[in-house]
N, C-alpha and C positions, 0 to 999 in steps of 0.2 A: 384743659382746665387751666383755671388761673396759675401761676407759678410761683411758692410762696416767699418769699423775698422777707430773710431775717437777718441779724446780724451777728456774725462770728469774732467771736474773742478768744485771741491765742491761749491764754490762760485759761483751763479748763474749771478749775477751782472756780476762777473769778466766775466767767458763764454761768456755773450750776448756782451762785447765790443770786440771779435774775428769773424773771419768764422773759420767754420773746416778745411780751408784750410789752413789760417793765424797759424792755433793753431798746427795743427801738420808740421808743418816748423819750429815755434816755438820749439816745445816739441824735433825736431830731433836737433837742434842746441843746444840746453841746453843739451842734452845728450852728447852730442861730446864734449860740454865744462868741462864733469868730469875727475876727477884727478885719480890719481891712487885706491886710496881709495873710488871709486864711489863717489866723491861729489865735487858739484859747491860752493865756494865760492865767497865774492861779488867781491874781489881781480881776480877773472877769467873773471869776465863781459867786461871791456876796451877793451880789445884784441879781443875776439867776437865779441859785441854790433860795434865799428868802422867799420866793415867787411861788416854790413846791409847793403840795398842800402838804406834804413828811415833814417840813419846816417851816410855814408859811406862821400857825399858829403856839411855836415853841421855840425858835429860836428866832432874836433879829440880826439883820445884818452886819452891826457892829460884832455880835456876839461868834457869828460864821467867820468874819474877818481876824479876828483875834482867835480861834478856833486851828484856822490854816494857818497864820504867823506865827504861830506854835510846833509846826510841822514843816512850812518852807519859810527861810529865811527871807528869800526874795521873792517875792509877789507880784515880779514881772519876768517870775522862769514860765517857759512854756510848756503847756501838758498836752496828754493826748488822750484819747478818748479812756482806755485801761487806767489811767492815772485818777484821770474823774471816775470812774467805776468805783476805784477805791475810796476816793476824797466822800461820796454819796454813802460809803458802807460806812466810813469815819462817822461821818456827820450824819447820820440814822443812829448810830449806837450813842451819841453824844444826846439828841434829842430825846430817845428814849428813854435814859440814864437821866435826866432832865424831869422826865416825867413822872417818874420813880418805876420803872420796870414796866414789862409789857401788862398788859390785864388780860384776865382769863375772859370770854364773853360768852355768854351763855347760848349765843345766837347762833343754833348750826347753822343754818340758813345764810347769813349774812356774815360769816366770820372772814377775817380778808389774811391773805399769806403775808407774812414777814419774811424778808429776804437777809432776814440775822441769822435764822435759824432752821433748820429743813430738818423737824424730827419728826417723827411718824410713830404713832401710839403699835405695839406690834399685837396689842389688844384688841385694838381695833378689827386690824389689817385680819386677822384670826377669824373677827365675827364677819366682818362680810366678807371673807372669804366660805365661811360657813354659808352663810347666806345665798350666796353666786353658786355654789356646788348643790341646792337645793333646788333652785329656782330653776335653774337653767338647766338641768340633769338630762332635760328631754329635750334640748335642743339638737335639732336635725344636725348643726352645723357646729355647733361648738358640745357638745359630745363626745366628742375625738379628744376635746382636750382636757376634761373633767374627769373626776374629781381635782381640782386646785389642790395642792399643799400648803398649810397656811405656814409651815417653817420654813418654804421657799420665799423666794421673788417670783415666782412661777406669775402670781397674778399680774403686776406689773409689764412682765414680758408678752402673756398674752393680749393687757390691752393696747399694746403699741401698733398694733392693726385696727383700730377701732372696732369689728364690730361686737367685740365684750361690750363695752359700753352704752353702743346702739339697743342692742339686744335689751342690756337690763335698765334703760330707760323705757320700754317698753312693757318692762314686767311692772315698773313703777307706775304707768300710766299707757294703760292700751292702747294699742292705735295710732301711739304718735310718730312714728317713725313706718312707711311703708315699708318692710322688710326687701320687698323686690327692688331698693335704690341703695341698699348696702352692696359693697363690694367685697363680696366671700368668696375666695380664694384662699386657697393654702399658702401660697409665696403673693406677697402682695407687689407692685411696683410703687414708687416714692408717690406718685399723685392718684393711686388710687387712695392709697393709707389717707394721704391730705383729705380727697374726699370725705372719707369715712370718719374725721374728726372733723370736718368742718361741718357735716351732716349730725356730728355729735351734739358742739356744740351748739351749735343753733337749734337743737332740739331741746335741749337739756335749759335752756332758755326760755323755751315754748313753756315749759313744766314749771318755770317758779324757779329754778337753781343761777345763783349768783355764777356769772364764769366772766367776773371781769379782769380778771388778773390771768387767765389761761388762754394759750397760744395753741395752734395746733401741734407748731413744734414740742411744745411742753408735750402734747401726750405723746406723739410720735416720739419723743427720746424716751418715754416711761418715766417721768419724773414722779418719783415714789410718793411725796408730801402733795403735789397737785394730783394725780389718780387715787387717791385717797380721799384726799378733801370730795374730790365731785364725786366718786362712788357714795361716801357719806350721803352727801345731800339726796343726790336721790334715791337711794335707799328709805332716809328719812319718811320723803316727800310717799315713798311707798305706803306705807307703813302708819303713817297720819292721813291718810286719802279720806279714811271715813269718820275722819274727828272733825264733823260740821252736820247743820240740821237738815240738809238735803241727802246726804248718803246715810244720816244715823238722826231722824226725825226725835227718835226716844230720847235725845239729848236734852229735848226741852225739860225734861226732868229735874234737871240741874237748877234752874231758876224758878221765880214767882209767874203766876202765868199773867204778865203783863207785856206789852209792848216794849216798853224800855227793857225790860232786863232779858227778854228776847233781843232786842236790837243789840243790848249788851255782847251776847254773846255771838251773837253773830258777828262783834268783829274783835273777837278775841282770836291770837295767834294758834294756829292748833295745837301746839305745845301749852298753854294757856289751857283750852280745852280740858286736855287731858291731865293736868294737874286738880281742874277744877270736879273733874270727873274721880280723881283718886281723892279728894279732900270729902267730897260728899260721901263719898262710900266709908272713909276713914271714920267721919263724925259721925255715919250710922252704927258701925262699929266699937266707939266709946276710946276711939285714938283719940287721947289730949290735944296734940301739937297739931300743928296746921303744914305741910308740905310744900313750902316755896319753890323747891329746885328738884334736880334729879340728881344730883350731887350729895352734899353734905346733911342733906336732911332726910335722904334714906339711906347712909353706910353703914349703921348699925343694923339693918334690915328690919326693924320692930315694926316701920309702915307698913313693909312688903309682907309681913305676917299678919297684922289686922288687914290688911286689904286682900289676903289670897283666904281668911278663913271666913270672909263676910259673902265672899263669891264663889267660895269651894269650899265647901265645910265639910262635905264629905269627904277630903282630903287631907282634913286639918291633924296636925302633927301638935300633943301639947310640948312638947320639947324644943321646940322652935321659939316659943317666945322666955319657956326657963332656963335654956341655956346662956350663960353669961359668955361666951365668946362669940365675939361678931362674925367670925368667919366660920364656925360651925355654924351659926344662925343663918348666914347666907346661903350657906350650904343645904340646911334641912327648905328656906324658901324656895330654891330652884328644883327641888326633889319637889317639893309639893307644886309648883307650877308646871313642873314636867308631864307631872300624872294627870293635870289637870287641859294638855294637850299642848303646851309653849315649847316650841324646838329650844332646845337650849346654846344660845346662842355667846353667854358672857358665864364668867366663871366666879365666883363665890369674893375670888380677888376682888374682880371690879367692881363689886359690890361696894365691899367695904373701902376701898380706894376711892370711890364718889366717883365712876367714871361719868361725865354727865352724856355722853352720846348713849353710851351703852345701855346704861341705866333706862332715859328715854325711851330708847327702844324696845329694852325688857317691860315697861308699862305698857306702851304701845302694843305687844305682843297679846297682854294679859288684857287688855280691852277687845280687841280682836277675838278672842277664843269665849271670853264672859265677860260681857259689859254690865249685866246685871240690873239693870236702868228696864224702866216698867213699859208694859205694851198697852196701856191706857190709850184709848180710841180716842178721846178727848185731845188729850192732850198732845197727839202725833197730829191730830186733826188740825190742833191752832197752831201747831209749828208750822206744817204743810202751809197754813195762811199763810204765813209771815215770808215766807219765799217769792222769789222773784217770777218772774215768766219769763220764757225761756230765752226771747232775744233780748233783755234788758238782762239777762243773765251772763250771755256769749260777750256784749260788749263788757262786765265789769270784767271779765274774763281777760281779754284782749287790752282793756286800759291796765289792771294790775300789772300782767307781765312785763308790757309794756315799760312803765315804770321799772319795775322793778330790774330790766334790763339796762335802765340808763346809769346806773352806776353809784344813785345818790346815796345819801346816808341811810336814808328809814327805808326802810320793809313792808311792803303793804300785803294786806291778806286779805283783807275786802276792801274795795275801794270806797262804797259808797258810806261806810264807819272810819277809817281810817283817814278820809279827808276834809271831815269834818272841821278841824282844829284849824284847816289853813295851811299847817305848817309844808305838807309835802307838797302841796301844789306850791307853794313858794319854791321848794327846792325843785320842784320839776322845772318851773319857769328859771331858775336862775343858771338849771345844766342847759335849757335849750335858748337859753336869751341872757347868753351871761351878762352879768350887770343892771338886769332888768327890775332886781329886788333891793330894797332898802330894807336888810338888814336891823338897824337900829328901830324899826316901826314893827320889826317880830317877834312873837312873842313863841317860845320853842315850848315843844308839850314837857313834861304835864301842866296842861294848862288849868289852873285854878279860878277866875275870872270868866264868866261866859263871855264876856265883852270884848276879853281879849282874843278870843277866836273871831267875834266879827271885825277885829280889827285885821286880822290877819286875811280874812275872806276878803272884807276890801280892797285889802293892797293887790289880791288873786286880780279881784275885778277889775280893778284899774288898770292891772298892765296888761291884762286881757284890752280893755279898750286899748292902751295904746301899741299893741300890736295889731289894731283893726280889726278884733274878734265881733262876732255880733254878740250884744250882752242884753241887749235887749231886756226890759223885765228880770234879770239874773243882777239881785244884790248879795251881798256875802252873806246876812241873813240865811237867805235859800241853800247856799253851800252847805253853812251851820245846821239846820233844819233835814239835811239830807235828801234834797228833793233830788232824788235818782236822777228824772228825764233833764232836768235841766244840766246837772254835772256830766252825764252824760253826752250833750249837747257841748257843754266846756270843753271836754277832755278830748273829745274827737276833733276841735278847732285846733285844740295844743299838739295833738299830735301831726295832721294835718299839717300844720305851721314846720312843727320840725321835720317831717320828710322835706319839704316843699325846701326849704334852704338848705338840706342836703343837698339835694339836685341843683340849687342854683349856688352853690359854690364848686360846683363841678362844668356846669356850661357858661362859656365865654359868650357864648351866641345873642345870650339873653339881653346881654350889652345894660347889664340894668334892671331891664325888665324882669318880673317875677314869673317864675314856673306858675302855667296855672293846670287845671285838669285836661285843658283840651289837649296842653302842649303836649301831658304823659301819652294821651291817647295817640296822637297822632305819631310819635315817635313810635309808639309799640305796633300800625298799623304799617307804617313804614319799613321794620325791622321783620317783619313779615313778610313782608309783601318784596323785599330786598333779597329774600332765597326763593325764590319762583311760586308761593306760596298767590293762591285767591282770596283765601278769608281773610278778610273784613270784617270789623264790627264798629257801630256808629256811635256808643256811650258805653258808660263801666256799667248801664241798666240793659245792654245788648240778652234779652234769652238766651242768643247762640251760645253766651258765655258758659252757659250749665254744664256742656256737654263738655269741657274742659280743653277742647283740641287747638282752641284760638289760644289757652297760654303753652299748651306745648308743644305748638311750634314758634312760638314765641320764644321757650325757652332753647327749642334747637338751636335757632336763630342768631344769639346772644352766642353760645356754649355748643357745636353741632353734635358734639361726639356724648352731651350729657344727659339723651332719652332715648331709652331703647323703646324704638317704636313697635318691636314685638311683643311689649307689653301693654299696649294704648288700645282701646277699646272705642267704638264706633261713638261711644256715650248716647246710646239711644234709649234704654232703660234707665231706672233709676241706679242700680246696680253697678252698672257700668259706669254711669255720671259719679257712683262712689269709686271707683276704682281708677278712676281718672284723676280725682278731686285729691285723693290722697297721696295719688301718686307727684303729682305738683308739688304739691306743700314738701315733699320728702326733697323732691330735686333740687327745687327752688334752694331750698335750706343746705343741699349738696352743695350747690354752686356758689356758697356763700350767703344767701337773703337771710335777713331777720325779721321771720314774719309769725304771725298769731294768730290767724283767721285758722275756723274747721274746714272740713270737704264740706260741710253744710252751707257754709259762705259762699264755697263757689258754685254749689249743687243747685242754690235758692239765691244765686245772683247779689249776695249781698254788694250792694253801690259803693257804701265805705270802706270794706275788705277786699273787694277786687280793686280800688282805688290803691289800697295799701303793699297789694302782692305784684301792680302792675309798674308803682313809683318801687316796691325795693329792684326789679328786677334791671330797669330803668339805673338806678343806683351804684346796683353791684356792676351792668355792661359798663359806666362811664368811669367808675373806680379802677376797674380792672383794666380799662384802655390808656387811663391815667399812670398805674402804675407800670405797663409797659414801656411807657414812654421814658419813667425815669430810670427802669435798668437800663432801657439804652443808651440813654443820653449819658449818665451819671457812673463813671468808671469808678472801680473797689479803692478803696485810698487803705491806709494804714491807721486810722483813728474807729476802726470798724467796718471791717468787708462785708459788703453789699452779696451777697450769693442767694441760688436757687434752690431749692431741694430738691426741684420738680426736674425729671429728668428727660421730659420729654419739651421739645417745642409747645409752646400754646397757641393751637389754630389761630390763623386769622380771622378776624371778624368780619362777616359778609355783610356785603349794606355801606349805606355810608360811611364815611371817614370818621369815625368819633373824634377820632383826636384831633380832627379841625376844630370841633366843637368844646375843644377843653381850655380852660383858658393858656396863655402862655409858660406860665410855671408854676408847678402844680408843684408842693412838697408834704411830706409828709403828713397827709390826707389823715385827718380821726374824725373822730364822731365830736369831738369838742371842739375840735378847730372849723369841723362843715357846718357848727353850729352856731358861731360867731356873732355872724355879719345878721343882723336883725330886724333890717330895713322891712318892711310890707306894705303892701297896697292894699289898696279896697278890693282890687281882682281878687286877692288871694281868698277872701270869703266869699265869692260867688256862689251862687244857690246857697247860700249858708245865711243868709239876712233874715231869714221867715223862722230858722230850726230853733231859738230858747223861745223866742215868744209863741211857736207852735207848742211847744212843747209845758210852757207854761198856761196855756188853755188848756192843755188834756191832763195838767197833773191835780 
């Protein structure tokens, strides 16, 4: 397996206020900031440090310079990488301080780590540890280590082997992790563990969970604030699965039975949802106030008692709303939700303390057990309308995560509502083509003006044309209007787009020239065909593909030692074409890929998603020959030592020489910097010239 290459800091303190992702972003900036004579002085910081995005928008240059003149006298002493560590934690608390203190955000989902402060609610940690000791109780394999103590660290030590995590990503969303590609062991080795977090995360991505700020190192050290935060989320994500119209059709109940307030809803947050779900039960109820949050507007519990006696009456306690103490009241709520079947998970505290995770999930619980929402034939019947079909469903699927994977500001929960407005396809466009948006021509939601969304779809459109997209019949209109197939058609070009200069910032070969589909083809038929291997297949539309064996020995290939072929199946049934299908996506995601497609993508030959799972694997083989190169090349200095975790050699790669094919100096490789260079040709939409205007005929 790859070998993971982080960066060590003598100060232990220091280290634990980064992730290893934070630190070598770090470590590559302070490199780029030395002078001819290899070295950073504090005089080079202003110029750098303004460029951050932690500083970019709150402090200027001048203001950073005067900042450190205040701290070193002389502004051409030299520092070293620990020194800037510190100067970055200085000037984070100064901007924030700036700001007027951190904000609370309501957004499990998209909340991001502060590296001022690592505190961990022990409220929390309590409930899902409750949670994890329920769920998982009959696990074959983690069994042995349950019941968790929630007054230990016990949970944290456990997940430092990944597969607690694996496991309960699984309970959150079935199916997503083939369990036969975790590695369960009682003593694990250094790069099994890596697997098993890197197969985490890139799962835990598949599902909708934000893990831009988490390293694998992070969970392999147990870092209590980051195991926390992603346990949260997908818990969350558990827990709200059935807060939308396709797993809980009765929701149409909620609105007027129109098209728009159906459309409405269908792209509300599922936190949204289920606010909107406790407000209508409220106001059948005869509760005055309206429920914004999960916080401050149920700590007195009064909600939580007109909403538990409009849905359990036969449980209802009158003492619960005449008691004047909020924490008795809390207390008689959770008795009455208990009986009415809610494991009880938070405690009468949290209540009245507004925890807003907890709280959330105490609703979420009590929607689960009585939703109370009517079984009108009708009206399940016009919801059912209003739903997608099922492959215009897999790709909104695939473009949400997608996004949602690349790190930008907004959150999407359905794509074909939420990109409406313009605004996130701008921001999709300016993380994969930075510099591509003008800014001053956008108008950021809530947008008031319907106008001002078509202005914002045009600017979409335009840099769509001048990246060579085919836009054919697609004006921003149609974005605004929400015509599926055509955005649809969009977002597969954007994506498209940004694999495709992935890979051509990683091959020197191309000389220029752009990666096109044939190229991926032929390198995966070549990398095959490079370990004694016959199969062949002649497009990403090849049949053979269903049976799954052309990418697993693809993936031998790449990685030998990362498929156990006593588990691979002839893929002559259907059955087997699933147990192949899922076994891939588990590996793949082992081995590092960041991919979205189902086993039904690969089972039913989807063109686009074997396109997608054949360029990440493509990706991860050149990345990873890439960064061999620099631990060899690039000896441990003292402004941040370069080390392995991984304590085995990593095989060599059979087949040709990648690293001929990489350019001459390859550094600090991300996903922002492979995304740079934004040149394209007309190749790169190939068979793509006929898909909006097809698509605009059948819509």
């Amino acid at each position: 397996m790859s070998s993971y290459v982080g960066v060590l800091v003598s100060d232990q303190w220091l280290q634990s206020q980064f992730t290893q992702v934070e630190l070598r972003s770090l470590n590559s900036k302070f490199v780029s900031a030395k002078n001819q004579n290899g070295k950073v002085t504090v005089g080079d910081l202003p110029p750098l440090m303004v460029k951050m995005k932690a500083f970019s928008a709150l402090l200027t240059e001048d203001e950073i310079r005067q900042i450190l003149g205040e701290s070193y006298g002389d502004m051409s002493s030299e520092i070293d990488f620990e020194t800037f560590l510190r100067v970055y934690l200085n000037m984070q608390g100064q901007a924030t301080g700036k700001l007027g203190g951190p904000k609370n955000s309501s957004s499990f989902l998209k909340a991001s780590t502060t590296t001022l402060l690592h505190t961990i609610s022990e409220s929390e940690k309590a409930s899902y540890v409750t949670h994890i000791n329920i769920y998982l109780a009959d696990d074959p394999f983690l069994k042995q280590f349950l019941p968790l103590d929630p007054a230990t660290n016990d949970l944290f030590h456990l997940a430092k082997d990944g597969v607690l995590l694996c496991k309960l990503i699984n309970v959150a969303v079935p199916g997503t992790i083939d369990e036969r590609a975790i590695n369960t062991k009682r003593v694990l080795n250094p790069w099994e563990r890596n697997e098993n977090h890197t197969l985490c995360l890139n799962s835990a991505k598949a599902i909708g969970c934000t893990v831009v700020n988490i390293g694998t190192q992070d969970l392999v050290e147990g870092r209590p604030h980051l195991v926390l935060g992603l346990i949260s989320q997908i818990i969350k994500i558990q827990l709200l699965a059935d807060l939308n119209l396709k797993k809980t059709p009765q929701l149409v109940e909620l609105v007027e039975d129109s098209n728009a307030d159906v459309e409405e809803l269908l792209g509300l947050a599922p936190e949204k949802v289920l606010l909107k779900w406790m407000n209508f039960h409220l106001n059948k109820a005869g509760y005055e106030k309206t429920v914004a949050n999960f916080s401050s507007d149920v700590k007195d519990g009064k909600a939580y008692a007109y909403l538990l006696n409009v849905l359990a009456p036969e449980f209802c306690n009158p003492l619960t709303l005449d008691t004047k103490d909020p924490v008795e009241r809390a207390k008689l709520v959770l008795d009455h939700a208990e009986r009415m079947g809610c494991k009880r998970y938070l405690s009468p505290k949290d209540i009245t303390e507004g925890s807003t995770n907890l709280n959330l999930a105490f609703v979420a619980q009590i929607f689960h057990e009585r939703n109370g929402l009517s079984t009108d034939s009708k009206k399940i019947s016009f919801a059912e309308r209003m739903t997608d079909d099922v492959q215009i469903s897999r790709e909104e699927r695939c473009f949400r995560l997608w996004i949602n994977s690349l790190g930008i500001e907004s959150y999407v929960n359905n794509v074909f509502e939420d990109v409406r407005t313009g605004w996130i396809l701008l921001e999709v466009l300016d993380k994969v083509a930075p510099g591509s948006v003008n800014w001053k021509h956008a108008s950021k939601p809530p947008i008031k003006f319907p106008f001002r969304k078509v202005e914002n779809c045009n600017q979409v459109v335009k840099i769509g044309r001048q990246l060579k997209f085919s836009v054919v019949n697609l004006g921003g209109n149609d974005i605004v209007q929400g015509n599926k197939k055509l955005i649809v058609a969009f977002l597969w070009q954007l994506m498209r787009f940004n694999m495709l200069q992935l890979l051509k910032s990683l091959r020197s070969r191309s000389r220029g020239k752009e990666i096109t589909d044939a190229d991926i083809m032929n390198w995966a038929n070549r990398k095959v065909k490079s370990t004694g291997r016959s199969t062949q297949v002649e497009s990403f539309k090849d049949k053979s593909l269903s049976t799954g064996l052309f990418f697993l020995e693809l993936l031998s290939a790449v990685e030998p030692r990362v498929v156990n072929w006593n588990l691979v199946t002839k893929g002559e049934s259907d059955e087997e074409k699933r147990l192949n299908a899922t076994y891939i996506i588990s590996v793949a995601r082992k081995l590092g890929c960041s991919i979205f497609l189902l086993p039904e993508d690969i089972m039913e030959v989807n063109q686009k998603m074997i396109l997608t799972l054949t360029a990440s694997i493509m990706y991860w083989c050149l990345q990873h020959a890439a960064e061999e190169g620099e631990v060899a090349l690039s000896p441990a200095n003292g402004n941040g030592s370069t080390y392995t975790s991984d304590t085995s050699p990593a095989p060599s790669i059979s087949g040709e020489d990648e690293r001929s094919s990489l350019c001459g100096e390859i550094s600090s490789l991300t996903m922002d910097d492979a995304a740079s260079d934004i040149t394209v040709s007309s190749s790169q939409c190939e068979n793509e010239d006929t898909e909006i205007a097809t698509a605009e005929s059948h819509a």
